[in-house]
N, C-alpha and C positions, 0 to 999 in steps of 0.2 A: 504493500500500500504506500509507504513513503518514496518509493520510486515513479511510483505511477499514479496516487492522486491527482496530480496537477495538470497531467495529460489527459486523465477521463476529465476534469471538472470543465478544461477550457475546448476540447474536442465541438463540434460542431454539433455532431447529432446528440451527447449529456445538453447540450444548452439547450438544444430543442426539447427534446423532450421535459428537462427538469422548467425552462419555460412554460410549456401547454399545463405540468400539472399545478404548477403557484396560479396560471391565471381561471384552468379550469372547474381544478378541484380546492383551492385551498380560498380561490378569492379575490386573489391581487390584482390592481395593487387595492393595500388599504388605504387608507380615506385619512386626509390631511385634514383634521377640523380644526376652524377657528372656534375657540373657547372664550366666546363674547365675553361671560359675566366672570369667570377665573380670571380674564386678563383685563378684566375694569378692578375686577379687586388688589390684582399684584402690579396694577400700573402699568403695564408695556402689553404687547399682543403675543399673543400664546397659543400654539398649534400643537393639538397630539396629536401623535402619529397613533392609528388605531390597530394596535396589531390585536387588540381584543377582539375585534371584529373576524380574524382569519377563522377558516376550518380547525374545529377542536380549540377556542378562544384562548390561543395567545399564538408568538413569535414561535414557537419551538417547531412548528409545523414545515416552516422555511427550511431547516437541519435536518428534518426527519428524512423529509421526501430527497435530498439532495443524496442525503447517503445511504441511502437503503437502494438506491439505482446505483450509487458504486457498490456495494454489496454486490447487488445481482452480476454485476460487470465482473464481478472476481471468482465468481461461481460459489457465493456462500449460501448455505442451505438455511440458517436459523439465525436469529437475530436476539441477542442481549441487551439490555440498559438497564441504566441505575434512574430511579427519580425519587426528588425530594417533597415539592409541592403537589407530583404529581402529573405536570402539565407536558414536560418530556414524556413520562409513562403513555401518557392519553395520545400522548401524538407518535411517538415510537409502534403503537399498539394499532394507531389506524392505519399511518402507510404497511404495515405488515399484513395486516386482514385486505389492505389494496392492492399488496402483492402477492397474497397467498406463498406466504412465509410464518414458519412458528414463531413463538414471541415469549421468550422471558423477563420481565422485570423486576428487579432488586430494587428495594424499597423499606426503608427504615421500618420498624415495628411503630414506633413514634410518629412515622408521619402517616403509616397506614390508619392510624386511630382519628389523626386531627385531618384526615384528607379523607374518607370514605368513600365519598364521590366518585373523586377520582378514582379510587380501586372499582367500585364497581363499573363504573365507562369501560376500564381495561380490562376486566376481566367481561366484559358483554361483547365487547372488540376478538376477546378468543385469545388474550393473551392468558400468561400464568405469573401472578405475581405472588412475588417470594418475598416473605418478608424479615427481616433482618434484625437479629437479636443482641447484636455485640456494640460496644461504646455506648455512644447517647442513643441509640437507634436510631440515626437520621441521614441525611445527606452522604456524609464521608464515609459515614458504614456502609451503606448501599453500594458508592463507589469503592469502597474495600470488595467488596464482597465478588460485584460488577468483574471486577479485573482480575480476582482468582480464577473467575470460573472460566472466561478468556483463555488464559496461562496455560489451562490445563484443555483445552476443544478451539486451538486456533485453525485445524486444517476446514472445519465447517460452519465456524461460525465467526459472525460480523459481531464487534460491542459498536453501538451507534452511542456516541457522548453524545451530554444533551449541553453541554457548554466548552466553556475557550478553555478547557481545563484538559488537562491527562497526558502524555505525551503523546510527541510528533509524531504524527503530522496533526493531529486533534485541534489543537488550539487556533491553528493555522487556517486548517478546513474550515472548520463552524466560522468561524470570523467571513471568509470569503463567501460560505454560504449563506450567511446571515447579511452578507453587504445589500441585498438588495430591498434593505429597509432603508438605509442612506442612497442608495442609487434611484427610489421614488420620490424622498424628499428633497431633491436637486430639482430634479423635472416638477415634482407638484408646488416647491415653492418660485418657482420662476415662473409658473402660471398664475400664481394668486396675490405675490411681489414684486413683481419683475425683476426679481432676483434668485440665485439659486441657494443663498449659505446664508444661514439664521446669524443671529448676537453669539447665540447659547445653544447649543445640545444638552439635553437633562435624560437621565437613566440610573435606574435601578442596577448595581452591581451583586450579585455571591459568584457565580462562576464566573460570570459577564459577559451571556452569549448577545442576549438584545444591546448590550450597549455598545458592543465590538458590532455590530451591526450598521446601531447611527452613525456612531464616531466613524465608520471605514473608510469610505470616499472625502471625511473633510481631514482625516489625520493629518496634512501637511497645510492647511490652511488656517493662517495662523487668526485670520478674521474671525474666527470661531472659536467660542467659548465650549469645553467641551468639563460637564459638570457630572460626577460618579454620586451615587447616594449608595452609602452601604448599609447595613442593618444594624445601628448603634444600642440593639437589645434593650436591656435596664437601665443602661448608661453607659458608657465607653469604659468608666473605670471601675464601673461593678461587678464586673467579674462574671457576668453573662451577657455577652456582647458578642456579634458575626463582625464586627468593626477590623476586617483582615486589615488594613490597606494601613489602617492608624495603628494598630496592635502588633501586626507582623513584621517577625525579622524574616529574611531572605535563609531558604530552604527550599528542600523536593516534598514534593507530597502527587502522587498520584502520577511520578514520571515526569513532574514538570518543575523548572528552576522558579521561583518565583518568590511572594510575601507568603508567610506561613503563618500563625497563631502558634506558637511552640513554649515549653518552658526552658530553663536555664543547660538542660538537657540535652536540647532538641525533640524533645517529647510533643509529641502534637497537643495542643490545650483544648477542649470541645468548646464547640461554640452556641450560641445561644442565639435565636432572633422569634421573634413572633410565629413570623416569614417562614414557613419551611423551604420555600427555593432560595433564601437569602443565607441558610444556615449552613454554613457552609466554612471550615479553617483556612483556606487558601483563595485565590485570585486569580484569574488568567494572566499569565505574565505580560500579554497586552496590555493591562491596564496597570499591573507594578509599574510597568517601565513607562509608562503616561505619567504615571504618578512622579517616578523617580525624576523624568526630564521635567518635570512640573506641566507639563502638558495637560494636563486635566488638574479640577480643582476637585477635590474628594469630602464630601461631605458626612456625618455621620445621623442618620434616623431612629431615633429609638422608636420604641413597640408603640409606646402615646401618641408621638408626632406622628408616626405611620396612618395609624389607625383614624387620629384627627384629620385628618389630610384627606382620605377614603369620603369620610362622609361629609367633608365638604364638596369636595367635585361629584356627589351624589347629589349635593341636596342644589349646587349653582347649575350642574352640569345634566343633571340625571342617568350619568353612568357612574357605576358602579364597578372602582376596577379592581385590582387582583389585590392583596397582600403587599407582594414584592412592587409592583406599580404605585401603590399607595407612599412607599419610601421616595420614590423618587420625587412625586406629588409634595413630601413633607421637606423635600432641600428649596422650594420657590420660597417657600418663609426664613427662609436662611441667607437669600440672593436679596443683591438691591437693583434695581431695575433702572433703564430710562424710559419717558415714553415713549419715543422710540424705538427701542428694543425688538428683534423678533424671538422668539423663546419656540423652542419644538422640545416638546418633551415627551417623550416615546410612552405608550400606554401599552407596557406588555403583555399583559391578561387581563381578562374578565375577571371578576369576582365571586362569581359563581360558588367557588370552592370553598370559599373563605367564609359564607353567610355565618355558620355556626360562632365562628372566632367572633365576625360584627356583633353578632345579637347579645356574644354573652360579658364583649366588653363593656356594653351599656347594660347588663342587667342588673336588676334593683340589688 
């Protein structure tokens, strides 16, 4: 695969066809909305990118379909993945049931309780999910568990990562497959601006597949503000925090060099966030190294801000977005605006999954 990804992904007829199924089957492109009353309240204009809106509501759907045809192109028989919120699981589980391929996925015990939903979509989709008993049971364990089983069945099966994370070519791939959230919002804002590149990019980070997405096509433009929200848990310094980016020293974790959660040891630290797609010890090294060159500004969301953030763009906006999408929602309170300003801030998932988490933050 690392000799030959780059050749199936830019090949003529991977583009065809991975084009017919984003516009057929998954939707694309999504919908650049102006967010009238969000962007009367934070002072400048404010566009989300709605990838809530795609097949199986969010961005992961863009990665699934991309590699599950280089699978086929390698002659793999079965398909693996790890998920944390879930929404990889749902979308790994659909292009499989699309391709008439089996489907395993690793899946924290932890999140299979606070995520339901999404197990039963995956298991209605004909996948088998396995759920994960070891560490926090969440994210990392999944992907622990994800890449043994790999190890040991690599001449027939494919792991499809659901982010910028794992080793090469992984990080790499998803990033490119994911560009073509930034490669819509060049074209749909030079339709609605007459321009193509916002003030600001805003995105939700734990692995950082969606925001290695926005950021891809603007990464050397230096007009652009390119803004990371990670999952600041309890608080950053209470000791249950996904805050990788602020927290992390430089280590491997999952096959990749990057920021780590570790202690004095090197011992991986567990992380904590509302979010279970945000809960996660490491980074895609994409965004360490934005971070590192200051290329990005990195912000941190605790569970409160997150959550305040959800129901306000529910109650100005009447969507209702994901978890991890609501982090990103909670770094605008954090930014100072001009009126001027254009602001795109990516809307990775629906909320759907999350209803339980809303209801029982505000219960009596």
């Amino acid at each position: 695969m690392r000799q030959t990804y780059l050749e199936v992904l830019e090949s003529e007829a991977f583009r065809e066809e991975y084009g017919r199924l984003l516009r057929d089957y998954v939707g694309r492109p999504s919908p650049l909305y102006p967010a009238r009353r969000l962007s009367e309240k934070y002072g400048c204009t404010i566009y989300l990118k709605r990838e809530d809106l795609n097949h199986t509501g969010a961005h992961k759907i863009n990665n699934t379909i991309g590699q599950i045809l280089l699978a086929r192109r390698m002659g793999k028989r079965r398909i693996i993945a790890e998920t944390g919120a879930g929404q990889h699981g749902v979308a790994t589980a659909t292009v499989c049931a699309l391709m008439d391929m089996p489907c395993t996925v690793y899946m924290g015990k932890t999140d299979v309780e606070r995520q339901h939903a999404n197990v039963q979509k995956m298991e209605m989709l004909g996948a088998t999910v396995t759920p994960v008993t070891s560490g926090n049971m969440t994210l990392k364990d999944a992907t622990n568990e994800a890449i043994r089983h790999w190890c040991c069945h690599p001449s027939d099966t494919y792991y499809i990562i659901g982010s910028t994370v794992g080793p090469h070519p992984y990080p790499d791939m998803v990033a490119r497959l994911q560009s073509v959230i930034s490669e819509e919002i060049k074209r749909q804002l030079q339709e609605k601006e007459g321009r193509d590149y916002p003030d600001y990019l805003v995105a939700c980070v734990g692995g950082g597949s969606n925001a290695a997405g926005t950021a891809y096509h603007y990464l050397d433009d230096e007009r652009v503000g390119i803004v990371l929200a990670e999952a600041g848990g309890k608080g950053v310094c209470s000791g249950m925090s996904a805050a990788t980016i602020r927290l992390g020293r430089k280590g491997i974790i999952h096959g990749a060099c990057t920021l780590v959660m570790q202690n004095e040891d090197g011992q991986i630290e567990e992380p904590y966030s509302i979010s279970a797609g945000l809960d996660y010890p490491g980074i895609g090294p994409m965004h360490a190294h934005l971070s590192h060159t200051k290329r990005a500004t990195v912000l941190s969301v605790d569970d409160d801000e997150a959550v305040q953030a959800a129901f306000e763009l529910t109650r100005l906006e009447g969507i209702i977005p994901a978890l991890e999408s609501a982090h990103a929602l909670g770094a605008l309170g954090k930014m100072r605006f001009k009126p001027e300003d254009i602001v795109v801030l990516t809307l990775s998932g629906r909320g759907d999954k999350d209803m339980d988490t809303y209801i029982n933050a505000f219960a009596p």
